[in-house]
ZAZA-950920 format. One record per residue (C-alpha): residue number from 1; residue in three letters; x, y, z. Coordinates in nm, 3 decimals, always signed. Each point is the difference from the previous one (the first is absolute). Layout:
BEGIN
i->NUM	aa->Ala	x->X	y->Y	z->Z
...
This chain:
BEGIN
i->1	aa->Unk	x->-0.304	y->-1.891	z->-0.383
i->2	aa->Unk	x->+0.341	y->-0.078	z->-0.221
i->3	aa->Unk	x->+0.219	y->+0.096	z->+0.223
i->4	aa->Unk	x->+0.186	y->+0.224	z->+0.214
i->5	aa->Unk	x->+0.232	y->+0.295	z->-0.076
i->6	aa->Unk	x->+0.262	y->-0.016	z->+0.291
i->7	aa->Unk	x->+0.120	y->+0.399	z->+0.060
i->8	aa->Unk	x->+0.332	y->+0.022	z->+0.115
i->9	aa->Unk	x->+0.091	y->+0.302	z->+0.305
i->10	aa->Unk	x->-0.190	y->+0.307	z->-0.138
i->11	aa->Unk	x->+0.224	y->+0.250	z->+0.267
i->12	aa->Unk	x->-0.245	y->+0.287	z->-0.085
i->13	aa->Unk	x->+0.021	y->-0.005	z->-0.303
i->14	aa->Unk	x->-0.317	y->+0.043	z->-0.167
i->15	aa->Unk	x->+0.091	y->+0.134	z->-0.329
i->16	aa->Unk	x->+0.198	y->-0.314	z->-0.029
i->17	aa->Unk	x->-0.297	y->-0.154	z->+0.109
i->18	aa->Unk	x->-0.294	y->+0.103	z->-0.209
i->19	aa->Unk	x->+0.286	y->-0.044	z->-0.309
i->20	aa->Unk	x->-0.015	y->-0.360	z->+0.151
i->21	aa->Unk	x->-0.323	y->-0.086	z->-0.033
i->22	aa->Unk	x->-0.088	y->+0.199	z->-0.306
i->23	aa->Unk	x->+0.219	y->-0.266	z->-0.150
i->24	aa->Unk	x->-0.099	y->-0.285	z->+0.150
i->25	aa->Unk	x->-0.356	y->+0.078	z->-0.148
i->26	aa->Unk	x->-0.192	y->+0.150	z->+0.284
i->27	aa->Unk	x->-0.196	y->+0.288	z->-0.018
i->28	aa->Unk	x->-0.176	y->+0.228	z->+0.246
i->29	aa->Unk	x->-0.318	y->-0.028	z->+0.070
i->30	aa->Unk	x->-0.204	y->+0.248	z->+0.216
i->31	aa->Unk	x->+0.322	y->+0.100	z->+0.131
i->32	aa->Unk	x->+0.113	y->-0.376	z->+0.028
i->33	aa->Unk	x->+0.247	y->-0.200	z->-0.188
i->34	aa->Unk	x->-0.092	y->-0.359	z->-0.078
i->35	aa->Unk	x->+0.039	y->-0.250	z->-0.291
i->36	aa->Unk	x->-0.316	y->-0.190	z->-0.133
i->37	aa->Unk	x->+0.159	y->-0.347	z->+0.035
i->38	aa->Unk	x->+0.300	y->+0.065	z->+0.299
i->39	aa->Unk	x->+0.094	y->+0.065	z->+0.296
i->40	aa->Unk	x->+0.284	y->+0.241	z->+0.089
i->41	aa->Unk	x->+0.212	y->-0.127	z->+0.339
i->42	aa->Unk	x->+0.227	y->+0.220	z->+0.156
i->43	aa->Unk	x->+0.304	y->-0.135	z->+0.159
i->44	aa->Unk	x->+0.030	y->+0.291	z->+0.273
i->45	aa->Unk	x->+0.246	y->+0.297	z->+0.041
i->46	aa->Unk	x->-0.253	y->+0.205	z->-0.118
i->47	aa->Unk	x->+0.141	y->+0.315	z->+0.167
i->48	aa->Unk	x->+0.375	y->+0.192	z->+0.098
i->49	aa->Unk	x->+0.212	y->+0.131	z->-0.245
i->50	aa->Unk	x->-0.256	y->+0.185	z->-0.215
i->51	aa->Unk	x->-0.162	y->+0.300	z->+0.081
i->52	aa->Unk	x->-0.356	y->-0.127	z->-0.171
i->53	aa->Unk	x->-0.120	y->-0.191	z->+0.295
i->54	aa->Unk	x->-0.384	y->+0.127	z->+0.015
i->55	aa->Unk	x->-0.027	y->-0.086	z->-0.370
i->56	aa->Unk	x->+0.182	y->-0.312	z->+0.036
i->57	aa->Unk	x->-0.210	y->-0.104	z->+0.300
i->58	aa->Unk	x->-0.377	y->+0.112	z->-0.176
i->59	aa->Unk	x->+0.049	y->-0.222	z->-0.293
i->60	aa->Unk	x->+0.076	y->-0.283	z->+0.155
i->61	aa->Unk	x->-0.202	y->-0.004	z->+0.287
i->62	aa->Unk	x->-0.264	y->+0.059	z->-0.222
i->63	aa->Unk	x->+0.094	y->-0.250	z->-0.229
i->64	aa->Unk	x->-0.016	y->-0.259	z->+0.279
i->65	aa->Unk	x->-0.301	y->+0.124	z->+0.139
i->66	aa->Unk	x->-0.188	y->-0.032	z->-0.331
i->67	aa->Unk	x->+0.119	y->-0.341	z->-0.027
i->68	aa->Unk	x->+0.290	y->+0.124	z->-0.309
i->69	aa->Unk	x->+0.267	y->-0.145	z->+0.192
i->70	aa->Unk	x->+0.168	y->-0.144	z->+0.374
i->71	aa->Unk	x->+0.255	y->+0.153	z->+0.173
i->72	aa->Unk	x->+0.254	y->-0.145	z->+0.250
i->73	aa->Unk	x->+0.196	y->+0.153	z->+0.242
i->74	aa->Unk	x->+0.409	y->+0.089	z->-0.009
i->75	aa->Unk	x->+0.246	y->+0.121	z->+0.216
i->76	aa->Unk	x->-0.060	y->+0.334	z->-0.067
i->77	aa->Unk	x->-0.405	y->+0.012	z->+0.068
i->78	aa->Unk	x->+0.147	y->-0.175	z->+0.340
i->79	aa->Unk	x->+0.232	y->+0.245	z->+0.100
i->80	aa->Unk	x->-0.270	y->+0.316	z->-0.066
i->81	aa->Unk	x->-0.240	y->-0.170	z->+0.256
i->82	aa->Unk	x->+0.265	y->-0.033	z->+0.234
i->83	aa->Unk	x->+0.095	y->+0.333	z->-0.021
i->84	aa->Unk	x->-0.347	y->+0.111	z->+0.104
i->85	aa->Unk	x->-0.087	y->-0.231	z->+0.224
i->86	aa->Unk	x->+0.080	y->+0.025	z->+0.363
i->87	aa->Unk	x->+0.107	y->-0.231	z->+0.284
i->88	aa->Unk	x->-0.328	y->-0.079	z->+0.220
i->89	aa->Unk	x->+0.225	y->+0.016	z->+0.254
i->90	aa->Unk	x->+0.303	y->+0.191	z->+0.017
i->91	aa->Unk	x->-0.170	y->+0.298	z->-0.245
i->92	aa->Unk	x->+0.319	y->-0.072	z->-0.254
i->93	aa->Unk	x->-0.031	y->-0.042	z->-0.367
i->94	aa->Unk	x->-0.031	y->-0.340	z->-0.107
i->95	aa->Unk	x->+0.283	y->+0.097	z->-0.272
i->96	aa->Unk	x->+0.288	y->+0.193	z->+0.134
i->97	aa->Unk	x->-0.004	y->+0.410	z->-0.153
i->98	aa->Unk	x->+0.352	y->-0.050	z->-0.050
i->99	aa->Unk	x->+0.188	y->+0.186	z->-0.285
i->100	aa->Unk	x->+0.050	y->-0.302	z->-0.194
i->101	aa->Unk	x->-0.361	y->-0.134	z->+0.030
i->102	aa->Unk	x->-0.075	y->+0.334	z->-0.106
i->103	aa->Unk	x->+0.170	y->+0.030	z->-0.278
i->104	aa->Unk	x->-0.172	y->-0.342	z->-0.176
i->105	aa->Unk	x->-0.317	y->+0.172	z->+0.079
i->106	aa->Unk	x->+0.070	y->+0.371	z->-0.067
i->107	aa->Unk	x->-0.167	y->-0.011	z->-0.332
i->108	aa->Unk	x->-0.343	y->-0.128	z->+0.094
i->109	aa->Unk	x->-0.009	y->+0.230	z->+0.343
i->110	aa->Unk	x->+0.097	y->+0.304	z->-0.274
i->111	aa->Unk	x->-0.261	y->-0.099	z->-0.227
i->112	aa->Unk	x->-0.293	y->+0.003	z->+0.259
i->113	aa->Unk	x->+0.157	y->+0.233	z->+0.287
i->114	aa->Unk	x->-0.343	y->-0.027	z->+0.229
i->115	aa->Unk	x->-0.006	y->-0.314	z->+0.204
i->116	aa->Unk	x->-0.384	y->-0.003	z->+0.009
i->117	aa->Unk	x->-0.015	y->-0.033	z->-0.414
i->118	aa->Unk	x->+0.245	y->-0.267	z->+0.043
i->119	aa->Unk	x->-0.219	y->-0.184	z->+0.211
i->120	aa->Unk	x->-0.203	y->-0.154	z->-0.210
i->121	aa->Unk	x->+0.224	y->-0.127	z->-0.237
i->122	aa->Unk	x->+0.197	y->-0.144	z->+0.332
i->123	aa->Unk	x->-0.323	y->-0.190	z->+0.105
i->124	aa->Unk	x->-0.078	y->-0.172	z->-0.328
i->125	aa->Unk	x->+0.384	y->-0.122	z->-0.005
i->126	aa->Unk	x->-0.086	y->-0.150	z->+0.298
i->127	aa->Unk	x->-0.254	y->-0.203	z->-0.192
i->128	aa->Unk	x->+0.297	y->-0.139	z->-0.246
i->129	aa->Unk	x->+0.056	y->-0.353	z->-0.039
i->130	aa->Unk	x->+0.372	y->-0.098	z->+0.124
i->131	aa->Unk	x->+0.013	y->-0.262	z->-0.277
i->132	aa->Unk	x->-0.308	y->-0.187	z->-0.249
i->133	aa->Unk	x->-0.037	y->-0.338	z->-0.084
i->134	aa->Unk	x->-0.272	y->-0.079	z->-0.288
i->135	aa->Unk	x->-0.115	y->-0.244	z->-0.199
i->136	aa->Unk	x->-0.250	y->+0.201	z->-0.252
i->137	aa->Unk	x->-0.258	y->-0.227	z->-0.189
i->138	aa->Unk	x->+0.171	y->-0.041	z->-0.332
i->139	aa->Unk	x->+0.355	y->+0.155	z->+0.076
i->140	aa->Unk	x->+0.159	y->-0.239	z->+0.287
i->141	aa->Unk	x->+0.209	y->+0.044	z->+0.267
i->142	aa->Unk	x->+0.205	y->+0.293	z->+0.090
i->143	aa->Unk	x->+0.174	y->+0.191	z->+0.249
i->144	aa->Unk	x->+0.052	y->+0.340	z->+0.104
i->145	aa->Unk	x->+0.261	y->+0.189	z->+0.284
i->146	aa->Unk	x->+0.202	y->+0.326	z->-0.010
i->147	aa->Unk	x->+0.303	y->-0.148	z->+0.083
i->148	aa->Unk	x->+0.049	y->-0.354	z->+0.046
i->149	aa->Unk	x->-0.219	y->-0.289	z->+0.011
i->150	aa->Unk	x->+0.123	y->-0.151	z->+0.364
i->151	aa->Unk	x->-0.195	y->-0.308	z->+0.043
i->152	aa->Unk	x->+0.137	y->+0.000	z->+0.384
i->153	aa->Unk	x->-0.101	y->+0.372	z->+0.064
i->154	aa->Unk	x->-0.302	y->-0.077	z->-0.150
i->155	aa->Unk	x->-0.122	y->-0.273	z->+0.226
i->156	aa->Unk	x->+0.168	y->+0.162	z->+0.261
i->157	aa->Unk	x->-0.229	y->+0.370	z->-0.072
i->158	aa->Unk	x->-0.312	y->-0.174	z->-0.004
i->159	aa->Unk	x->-0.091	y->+0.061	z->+0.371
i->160	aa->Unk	x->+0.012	y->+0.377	z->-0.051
i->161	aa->Unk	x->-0.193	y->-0.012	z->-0.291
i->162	aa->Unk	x->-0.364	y->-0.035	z->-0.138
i->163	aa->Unk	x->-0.166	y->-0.221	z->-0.242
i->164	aa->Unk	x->+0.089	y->+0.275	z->-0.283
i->165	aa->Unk	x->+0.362	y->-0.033	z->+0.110
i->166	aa->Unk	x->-0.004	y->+0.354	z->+0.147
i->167	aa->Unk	x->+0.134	y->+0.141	z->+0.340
i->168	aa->Unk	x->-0.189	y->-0.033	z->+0.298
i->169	aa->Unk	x->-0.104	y->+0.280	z->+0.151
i->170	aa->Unk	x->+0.194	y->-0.120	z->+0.355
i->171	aa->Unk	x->+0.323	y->-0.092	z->-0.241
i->172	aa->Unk	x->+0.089	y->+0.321	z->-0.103
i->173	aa->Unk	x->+0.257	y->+0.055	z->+0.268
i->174	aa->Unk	x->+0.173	y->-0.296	z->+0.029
i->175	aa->Unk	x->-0.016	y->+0.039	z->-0.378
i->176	aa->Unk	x->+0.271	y->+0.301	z->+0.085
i->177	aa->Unk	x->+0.179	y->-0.220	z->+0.343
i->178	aa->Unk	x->+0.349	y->-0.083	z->-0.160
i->179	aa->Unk	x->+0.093	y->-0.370	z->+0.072
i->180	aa->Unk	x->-0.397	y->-0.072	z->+0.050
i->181	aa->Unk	x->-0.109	y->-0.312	z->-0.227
i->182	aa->Unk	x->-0.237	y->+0.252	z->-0.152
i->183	aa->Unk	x->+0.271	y->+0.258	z->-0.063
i->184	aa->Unk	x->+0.215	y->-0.253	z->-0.154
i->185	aa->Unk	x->-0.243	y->-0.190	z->-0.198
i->186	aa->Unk	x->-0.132	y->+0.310	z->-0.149
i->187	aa->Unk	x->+0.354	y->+0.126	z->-0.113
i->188	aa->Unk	x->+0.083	y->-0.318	z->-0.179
i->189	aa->Unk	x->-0.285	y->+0.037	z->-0.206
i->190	aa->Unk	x->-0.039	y->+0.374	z->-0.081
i->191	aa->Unk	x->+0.349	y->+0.115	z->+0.032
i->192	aa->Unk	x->+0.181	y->-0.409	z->-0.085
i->193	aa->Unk	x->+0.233	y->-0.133	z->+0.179
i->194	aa->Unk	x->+0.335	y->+0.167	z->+0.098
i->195	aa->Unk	x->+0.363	y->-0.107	z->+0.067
i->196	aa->Unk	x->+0.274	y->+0.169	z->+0.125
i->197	aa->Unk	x->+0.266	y->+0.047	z->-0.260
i->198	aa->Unk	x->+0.337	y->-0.183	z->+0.134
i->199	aa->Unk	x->+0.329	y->+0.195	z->+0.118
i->200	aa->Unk	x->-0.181	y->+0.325	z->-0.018
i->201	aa->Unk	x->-0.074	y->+0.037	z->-0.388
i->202	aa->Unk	x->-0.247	y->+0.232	z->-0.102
i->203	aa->Unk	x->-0.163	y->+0.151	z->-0.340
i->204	aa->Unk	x->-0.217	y->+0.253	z->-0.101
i->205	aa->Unk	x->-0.337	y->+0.021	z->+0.016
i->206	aa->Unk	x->-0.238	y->+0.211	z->-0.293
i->207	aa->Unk	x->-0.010	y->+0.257	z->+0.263
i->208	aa->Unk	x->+0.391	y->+0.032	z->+0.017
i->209	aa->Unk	x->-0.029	y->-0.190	z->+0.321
i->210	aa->Unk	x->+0.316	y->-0.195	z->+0.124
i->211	aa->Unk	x->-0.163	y->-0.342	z->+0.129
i->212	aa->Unk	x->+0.147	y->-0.277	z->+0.152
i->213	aa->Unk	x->-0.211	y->-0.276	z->-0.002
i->214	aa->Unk	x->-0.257	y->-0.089	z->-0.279
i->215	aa->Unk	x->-0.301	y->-0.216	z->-0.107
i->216	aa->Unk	x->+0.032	y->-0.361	z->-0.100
i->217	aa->Unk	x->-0.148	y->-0.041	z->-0.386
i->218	aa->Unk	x->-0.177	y->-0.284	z->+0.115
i->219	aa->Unk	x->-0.200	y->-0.023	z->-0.333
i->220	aa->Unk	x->+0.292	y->-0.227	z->-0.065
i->221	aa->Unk	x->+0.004	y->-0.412	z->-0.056
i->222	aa->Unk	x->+0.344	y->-0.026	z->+0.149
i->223	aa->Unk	x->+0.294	y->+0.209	z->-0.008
i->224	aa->Unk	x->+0.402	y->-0.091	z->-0.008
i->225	aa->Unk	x->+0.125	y->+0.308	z->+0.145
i->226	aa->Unk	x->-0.053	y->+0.329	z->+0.217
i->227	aa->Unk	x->-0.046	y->+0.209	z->-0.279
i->228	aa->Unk	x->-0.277	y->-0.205	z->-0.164
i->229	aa->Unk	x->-0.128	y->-0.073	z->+0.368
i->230	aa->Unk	x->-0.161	y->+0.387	z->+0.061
i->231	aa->Unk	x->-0.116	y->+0.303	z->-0.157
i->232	aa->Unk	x->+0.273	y->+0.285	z->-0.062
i->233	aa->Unk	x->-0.191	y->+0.301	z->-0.175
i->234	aa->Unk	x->+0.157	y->+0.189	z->-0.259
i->235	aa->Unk	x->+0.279	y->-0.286	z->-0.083
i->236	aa->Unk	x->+0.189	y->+0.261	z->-0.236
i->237	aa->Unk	x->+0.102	y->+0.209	z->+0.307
i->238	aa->Unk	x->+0.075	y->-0.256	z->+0.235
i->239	aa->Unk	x->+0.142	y->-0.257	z->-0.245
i->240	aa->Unk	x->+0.314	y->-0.002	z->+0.256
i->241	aa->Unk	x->-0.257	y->-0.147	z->+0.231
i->242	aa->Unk	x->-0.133	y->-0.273	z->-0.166
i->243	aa->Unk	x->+0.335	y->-0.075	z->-0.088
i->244	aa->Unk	x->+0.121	y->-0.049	z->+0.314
i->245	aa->Unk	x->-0.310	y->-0.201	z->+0.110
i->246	aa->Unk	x->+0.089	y->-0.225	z->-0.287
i->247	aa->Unk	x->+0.242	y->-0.153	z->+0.188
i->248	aa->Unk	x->-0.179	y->-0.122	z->+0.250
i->249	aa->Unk	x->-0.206	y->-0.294	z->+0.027
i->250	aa->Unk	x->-0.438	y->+0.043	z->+0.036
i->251	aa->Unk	x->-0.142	y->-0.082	z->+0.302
i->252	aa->Unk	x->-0.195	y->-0.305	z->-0.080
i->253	aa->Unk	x->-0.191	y->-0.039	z->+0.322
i->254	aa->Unk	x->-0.151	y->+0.330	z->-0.071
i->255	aa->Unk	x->-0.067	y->-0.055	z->-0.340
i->256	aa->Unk	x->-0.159	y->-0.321	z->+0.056
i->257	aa->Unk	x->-0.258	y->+0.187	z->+0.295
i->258	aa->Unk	x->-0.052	y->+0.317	z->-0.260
i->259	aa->Unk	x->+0.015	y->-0.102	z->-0.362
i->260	aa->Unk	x->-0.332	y->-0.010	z->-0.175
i->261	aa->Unk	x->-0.151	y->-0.390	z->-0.029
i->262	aa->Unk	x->-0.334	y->+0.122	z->-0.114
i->263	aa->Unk	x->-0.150	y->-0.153	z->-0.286
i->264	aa->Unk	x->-0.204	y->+0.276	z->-0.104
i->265	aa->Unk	x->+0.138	y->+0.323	z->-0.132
i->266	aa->Unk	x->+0.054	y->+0.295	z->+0.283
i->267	aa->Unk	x->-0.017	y->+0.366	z->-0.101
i->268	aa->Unk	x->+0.230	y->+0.258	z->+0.219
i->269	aa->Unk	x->+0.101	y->+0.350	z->+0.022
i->270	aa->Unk	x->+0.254	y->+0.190	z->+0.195
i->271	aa->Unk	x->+0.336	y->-0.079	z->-0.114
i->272	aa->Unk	x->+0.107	y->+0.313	z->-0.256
i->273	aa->Unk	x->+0.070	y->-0.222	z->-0.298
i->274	aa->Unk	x->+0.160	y->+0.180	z->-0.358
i->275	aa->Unk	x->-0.224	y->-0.001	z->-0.313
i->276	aa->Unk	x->-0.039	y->-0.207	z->-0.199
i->277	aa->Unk	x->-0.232	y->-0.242	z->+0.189
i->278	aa->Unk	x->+0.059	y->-0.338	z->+0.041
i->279	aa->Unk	x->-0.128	y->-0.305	z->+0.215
i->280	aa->Unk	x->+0.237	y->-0.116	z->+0.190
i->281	aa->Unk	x->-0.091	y->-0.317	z->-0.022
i->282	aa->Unk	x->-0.340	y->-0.252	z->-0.121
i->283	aa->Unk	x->-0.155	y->+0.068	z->+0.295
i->284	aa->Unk	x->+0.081	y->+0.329	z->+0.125
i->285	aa->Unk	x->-0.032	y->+0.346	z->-0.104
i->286	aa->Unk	x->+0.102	y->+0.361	z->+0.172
i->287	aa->Unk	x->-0.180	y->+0.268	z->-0.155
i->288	aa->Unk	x->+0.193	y->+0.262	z->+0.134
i->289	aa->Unk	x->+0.196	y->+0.182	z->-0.272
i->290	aa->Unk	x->+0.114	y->+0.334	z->+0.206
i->291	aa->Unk	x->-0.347	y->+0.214	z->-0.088
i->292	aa->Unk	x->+0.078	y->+0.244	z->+0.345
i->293	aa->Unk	x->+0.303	y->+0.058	z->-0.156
i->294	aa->Unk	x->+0.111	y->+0.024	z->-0.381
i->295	aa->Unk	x->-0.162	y->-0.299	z->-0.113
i->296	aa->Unk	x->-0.321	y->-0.113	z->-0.152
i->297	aa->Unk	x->-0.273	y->-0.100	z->+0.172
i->298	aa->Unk	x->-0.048	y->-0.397	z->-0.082
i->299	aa->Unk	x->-0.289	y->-0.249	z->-0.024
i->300	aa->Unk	x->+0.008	y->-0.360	z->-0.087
i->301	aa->Unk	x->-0.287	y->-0.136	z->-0.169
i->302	aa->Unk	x->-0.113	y->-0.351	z->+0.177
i->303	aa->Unk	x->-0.302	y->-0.182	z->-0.164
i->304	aa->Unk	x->+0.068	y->-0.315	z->+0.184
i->305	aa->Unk	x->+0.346	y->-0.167	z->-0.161
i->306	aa->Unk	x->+0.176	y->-0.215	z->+0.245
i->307	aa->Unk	x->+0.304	y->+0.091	z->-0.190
i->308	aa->Unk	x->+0.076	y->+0.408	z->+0.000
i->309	aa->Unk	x->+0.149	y->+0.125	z->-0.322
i->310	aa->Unk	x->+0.139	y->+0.324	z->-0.113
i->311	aa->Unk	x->-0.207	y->+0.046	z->-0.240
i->312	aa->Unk	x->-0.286	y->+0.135	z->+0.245
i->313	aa->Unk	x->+0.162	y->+0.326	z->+0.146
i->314	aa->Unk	x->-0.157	y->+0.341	z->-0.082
i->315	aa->Unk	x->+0.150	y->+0.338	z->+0.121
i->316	aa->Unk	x->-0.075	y->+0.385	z->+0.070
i->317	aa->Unk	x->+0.211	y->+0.042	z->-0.318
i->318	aa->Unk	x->-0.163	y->+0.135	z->-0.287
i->319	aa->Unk	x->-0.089	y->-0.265	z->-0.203
């Protein structure tokens, strides 16, 4: 193998999807897309936003059972499963049905209204990775996470999980118990890690969501301010924000406890990032690019650098 093709958050978006991986090379196969010499790895988010969920969810599966590519698991394959699954003890859904939840997960429930032809799409999430660590024969180290690569939520998850780095079967609910190491440990790394925003400031979110605390962009090697300290989407809009957060000083004790020290590059998703792509730094790339939204659907093309370069993204754009 050369390498792997990291797939940024498809959203249901399969058209993008296929357009993806037409040009990255692949072709299908028996009804399953694969490459001759790679190995496509998908960063999670598969599904929400985009109403082609059962497509989305055939070709990959397939892909990874066939051996075409590995999936991992994101926030939003998290929050289906807890929307199905049920308390063994009080009967209540492990994800509350309220109309916010909802609304992040209208568009898959829409796509496949029956819950019994959702289940087995559910159960195979279950089977997701929460992050990857490899070190292929020829390629090197490298790391994979939706989110953020937490080394203390990391070491602290591995009680709940197995030697795959998977749930437990007996974790799923504490998985879901706010303030539970599990709970918190497994937001750091598929949602990142959040801050409140000081003296009430907010911004707006790609859902036109007013927010009011936000994710630290902890891809970064230091940082001299608030502004360069976290992750504001869509810095056009809320430009007033960062300007404002400017002024303040970064938090270095959190910085030093979530910044990235790795020394091998780690691939990520999740964040809604503006085409073009770029790595955000020589160790760390996001490959989301906005796909469940307006933008393209993004891969970056690792065949076992140490240092990531621009020159190795490839998108659902015509080419």
């Amino acid at each position: 193998m050369q390498g792997f093709d990291v797939i940024g958050d498809v959203h249901g978006m399969a058209d993008k999807l296929h357009a993806l991986l037409k040009n990255l090379g692949y072709r299908r196969h028996a009804g399953v897309w694969s490459h001759p010499q790679r190995q496509a790895l998908f960063i999670g988010d598969l599904i929400d936003n985009g109403l082609q969920s059962i497509e989305t969810l055939t070709t990959v599966r397939d892909m990874v059972e066939h051996g075409a590519a590995r999936a991992i698991m994101g926030n939003h394959e998290l929050n289906a499963i807890g929307w199905e699954m049920r308390h063994s003890q009080t009967g209540e859904p492990l994800r509350e049905h309220s109309d916010a939840n909802l609304a992040h997960h209208q568009a898959f429930l829409d796509s496949i209204p029956q819950r019994e032809d959702r289940l087995p799409g559910l159960n195979w999430f279950k089977t997701l990775p929460l992050y990857l660590q490899l070190d292929e024969p020829g390629l090197g180290p490298v790391r994979f996470v939706h989110a953020c690569w937490h080394p203390t939520s990391i070491t602290a998850l591995q009680p709940y999980l197995n030697s795959n780095h998977q749930l437990r079967d007996d974790a799923w609910e504490v998985a879901f118990e706010e303030g539970h190491v599990a709970f918190n440990a497994v937001e750091n790394i598929l949602k990142g890690i959040e801050i409140d925003l000081p003296n009430g400031m907010s911004f707006t979110d790609h859902k036109g969501k007013q927010r009011h605390s936000t994710r630290i962009s902890w891809w970064l090697k230091d940082a001299d301010n608030m502004a360069d300290m976290v992750h504001i989407p869509m810095p056009t809009q809320n430009q007033h924000v960062l300007d404002a957060l400017r002024q303040r000083p970064a938090q270095q004790d959190l910085l030093e406890d979530s910044c990235y020290q790795g020394q091998c590059p780690v691939f990520f998703g999740h964040y809604w990032l503006r085409w073009p792509a770029r790595v955000l730094n020589d160790k760390a790339a996001c490959t989301d690019y906005s796909a469940g939204k307006d933008g393209p659907l993004v891969a970056y093309r690792w065949s076992g650098e140490s240092i990531l370069s621009d020159n190795n993204w490839v998108s659902s754009a015509a080419s």
